[in-house]
N, C-alpha and C positions, 0 to 999 in steps of 0.2 A: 928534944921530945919528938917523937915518932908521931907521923900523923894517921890516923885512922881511911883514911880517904887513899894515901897510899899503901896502906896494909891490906886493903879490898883488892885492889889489885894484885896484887901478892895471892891472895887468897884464893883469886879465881883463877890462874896461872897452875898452881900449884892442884886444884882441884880438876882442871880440864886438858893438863898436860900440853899446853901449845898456844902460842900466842893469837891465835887467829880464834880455838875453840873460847877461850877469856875473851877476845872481845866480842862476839856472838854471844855470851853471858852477859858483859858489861853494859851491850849497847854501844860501844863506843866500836873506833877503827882501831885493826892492829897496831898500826905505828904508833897510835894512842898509850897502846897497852904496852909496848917496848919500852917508851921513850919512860912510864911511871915507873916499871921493873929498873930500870938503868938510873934515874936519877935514884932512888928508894938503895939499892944496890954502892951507889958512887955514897950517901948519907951514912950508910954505916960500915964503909970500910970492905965488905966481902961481897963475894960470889954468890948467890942464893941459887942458881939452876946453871946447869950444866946442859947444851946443845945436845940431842941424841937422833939419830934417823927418825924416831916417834914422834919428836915437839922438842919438851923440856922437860930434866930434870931437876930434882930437887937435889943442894949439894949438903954437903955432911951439916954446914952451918944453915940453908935452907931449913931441912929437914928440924933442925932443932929449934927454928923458928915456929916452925907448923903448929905446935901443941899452944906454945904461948900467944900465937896468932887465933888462934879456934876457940880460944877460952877469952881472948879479948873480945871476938866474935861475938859470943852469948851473953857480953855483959853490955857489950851494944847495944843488941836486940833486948834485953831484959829493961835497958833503959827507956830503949825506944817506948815496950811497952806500955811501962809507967807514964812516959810522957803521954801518949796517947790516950792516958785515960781510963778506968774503970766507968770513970763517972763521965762521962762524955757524952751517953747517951746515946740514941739511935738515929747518928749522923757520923757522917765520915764514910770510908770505903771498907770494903768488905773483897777482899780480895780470895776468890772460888776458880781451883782448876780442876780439869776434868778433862779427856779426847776428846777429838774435835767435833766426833757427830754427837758424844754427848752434850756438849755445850752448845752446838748448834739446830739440834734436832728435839732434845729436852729441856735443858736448864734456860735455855733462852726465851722461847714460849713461854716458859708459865713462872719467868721471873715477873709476869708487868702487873698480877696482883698486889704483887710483895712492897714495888714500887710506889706503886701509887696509893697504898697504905702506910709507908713511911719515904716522905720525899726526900730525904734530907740525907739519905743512903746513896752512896755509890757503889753498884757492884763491880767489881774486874770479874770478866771470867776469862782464865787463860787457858787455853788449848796448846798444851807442850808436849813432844813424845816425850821428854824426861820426864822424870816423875820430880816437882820444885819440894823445896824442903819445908817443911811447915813449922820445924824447930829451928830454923835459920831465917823463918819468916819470911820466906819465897813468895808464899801463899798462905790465908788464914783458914781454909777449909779446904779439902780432898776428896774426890771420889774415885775408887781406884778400882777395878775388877779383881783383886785380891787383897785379902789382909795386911796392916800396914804393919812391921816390923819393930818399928821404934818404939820404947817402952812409955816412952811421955808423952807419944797420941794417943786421947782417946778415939773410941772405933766405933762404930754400929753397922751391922748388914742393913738395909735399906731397900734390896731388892734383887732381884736376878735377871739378870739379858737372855735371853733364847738367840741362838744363829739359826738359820737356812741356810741355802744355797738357789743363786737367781740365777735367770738369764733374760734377757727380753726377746719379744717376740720376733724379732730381724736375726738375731742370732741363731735362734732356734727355725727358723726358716732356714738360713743359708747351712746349718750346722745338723740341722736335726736335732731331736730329743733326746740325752743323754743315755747311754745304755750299763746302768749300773751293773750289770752281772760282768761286762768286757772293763769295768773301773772307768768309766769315761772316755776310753780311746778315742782319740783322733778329736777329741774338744782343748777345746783354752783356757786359762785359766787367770783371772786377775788374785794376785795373792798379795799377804804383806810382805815387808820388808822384812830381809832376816834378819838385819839388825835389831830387831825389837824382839825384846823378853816377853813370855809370858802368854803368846799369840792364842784362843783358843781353839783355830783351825789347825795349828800346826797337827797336830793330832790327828784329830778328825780327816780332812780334805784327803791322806793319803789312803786313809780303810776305801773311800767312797770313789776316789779318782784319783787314785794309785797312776795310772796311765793318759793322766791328761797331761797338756803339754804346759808350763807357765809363759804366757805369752808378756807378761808384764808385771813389776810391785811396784806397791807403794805405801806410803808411812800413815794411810788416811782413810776412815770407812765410807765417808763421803767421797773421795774422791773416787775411789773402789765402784761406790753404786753411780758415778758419773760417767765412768768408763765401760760398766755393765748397762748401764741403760741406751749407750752408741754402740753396742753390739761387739766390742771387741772380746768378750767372754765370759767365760761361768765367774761369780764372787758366792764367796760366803759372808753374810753380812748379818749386822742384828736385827732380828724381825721385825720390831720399834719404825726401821729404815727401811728395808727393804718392801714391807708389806704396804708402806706408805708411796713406794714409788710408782705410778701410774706406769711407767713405760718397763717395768720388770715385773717378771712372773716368778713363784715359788715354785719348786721344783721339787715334786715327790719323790723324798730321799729312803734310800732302804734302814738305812739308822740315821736317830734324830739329829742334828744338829748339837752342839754343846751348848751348854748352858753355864756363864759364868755369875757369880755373886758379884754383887755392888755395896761395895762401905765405903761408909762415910767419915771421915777423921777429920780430927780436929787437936791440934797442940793443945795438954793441961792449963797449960799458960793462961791463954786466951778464951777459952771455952766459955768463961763467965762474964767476958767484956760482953757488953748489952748488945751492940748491933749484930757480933758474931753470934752471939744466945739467940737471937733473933731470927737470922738467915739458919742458921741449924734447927731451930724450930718449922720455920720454914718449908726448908728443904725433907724433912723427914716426911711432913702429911704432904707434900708435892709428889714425891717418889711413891711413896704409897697408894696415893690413889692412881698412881701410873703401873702397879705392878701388876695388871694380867695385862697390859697392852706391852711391855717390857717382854715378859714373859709367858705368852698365849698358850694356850692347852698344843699337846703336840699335835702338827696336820697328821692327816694319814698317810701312812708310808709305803712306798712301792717294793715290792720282794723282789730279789735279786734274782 
């Protein structure tokens, strides 16, 4: 009998393509994750991944494991479900991911009503650039800047994010004030990482500062407006953040800034378990009464 505990391993290998990406999934250390693929492997006789310049692949019998493994997966989690309770009540954890400034700039503030109207809740909020699976039970609730794809989340818009563009006042001193007609020549830029999908400056930032230089990325809008407010360059950031930072200014842009939508998803599954019903309720009139501060009337814009 296959045990399930080494079939996770398997599962995370085979989804992250490399032994070092599965154990940053797992939590565990690589050799962790070899030594499970190797015994799991030596147990039933074959090869399941093939060594490739990229990580691992999956081998023809891998592969054929995949499906049977994915569907042992969701009866897992369907059990877990069950164990956990319909009737369980509004105790136990509640596990909520979202980017990092939104968990740290929004959801965290105006989680301590929630708290301390129901003690006996545990929130997680995880701050991950991946997007965690909320049908694989990564996560029990979502909030994404775009619509979630999977047929068996449900979804609601919730709100919209407004960007700028900052700089602080040492930058703009050493730097001068941006000359939108020249696209920003001869400024810096703090920008995200290209590795990430989805960015809403990517867009934007080049109409407006086509000719600025990137002096730095990175994967975090906090950390973005920590590097803007020590003067190392322009950010585009959500006005939520930016408008809040005492050492950065707003910068009159000749066109607005983007504006992305915020939903909120939640796995059919789960949706009805009481503590999740609960932080979903929650979470809806919290965002709500946050949406002109999310999203402010546009400043006035400088013509180019």
């Amino acid at each position: 009998m296959l045990d399930w505990d080494d079939l996770r391993f398997f599962l995370a290998v085979a989804r992250a393509g490399s032994l070092s990406a599965a154990a940053r999934a797992l939590k565990v250390t690589q050799p962790t994750v070899g030594r499970r693929i190797t015994a799991l492997e030596r147990k039933l006789g074959a090869e399941l991944f093939v060594a490739s310049s990229t990580g691992q692949e999956l081998s023809p019998t891998g592969n054929m494991m995949l499906t049977h493994t994915e569907r042992m997966e969701e009866d897992a989690v369907a059990a877990e479900r069950v164990a956990a309770g319909r009737d369980a009540g509004l105790r136990g954890k509640v596990c909520v991911t979202a980017s990092e400034w939104m968990i740290g700039s929004v959801l965290g503030p105006i989680f301590g009503p929630f708290l301390r109207r129901y003690p006996e809740l545990e929130i997680d909020l995880v701050a991950d650039v991946r997007n965690l699976s909320l049908l694989r039970r990564e996560a029990d609730i979502a909030l994404r800047p775009s619509r979630f794809e999977q047929l068996d989340i449900v979804q609601r818009e919730v709100a919209s994010v407004a960007f700028g563009l900052y700089a602080s006042d040492a930058y703009l001193a050493e730097h001068g004030m941006p000359d939108f007609a020249r696209q920003c020549e001869g400024h810096r830029l703090i920008a995200m990482s290209e590795s990430l999908k989805g960015i809403p400056d990517v867009e934007w930032l080049p109409v407006v500062a086509a000719r600025a230089k990137v002096a730095v990325r990175t994967n975090g809008r906090e950390a973005m407006a920590t590097m803007a407010a020590a003067g190392i360059g322009l950010a585009c950031l959500p006005r939520f953040l930016g408008d809040r930072a005492a050492a950065l200014r707003s910068l009159p842009v000749p066109i607005p800034g983007p504006v992305r939508k915020l939903w909120l998803g939640v796995s059919s599954e789960v949706r009805s378990v009481p503590r999740v019903k609960a932080c979903l309720g929650f979470l809806v009139q919290g965002l709500d009464r946050l949406r002109t501060a999310l999203c402010p009337p546009t400043p006035k814009i400088s013509p180019l």
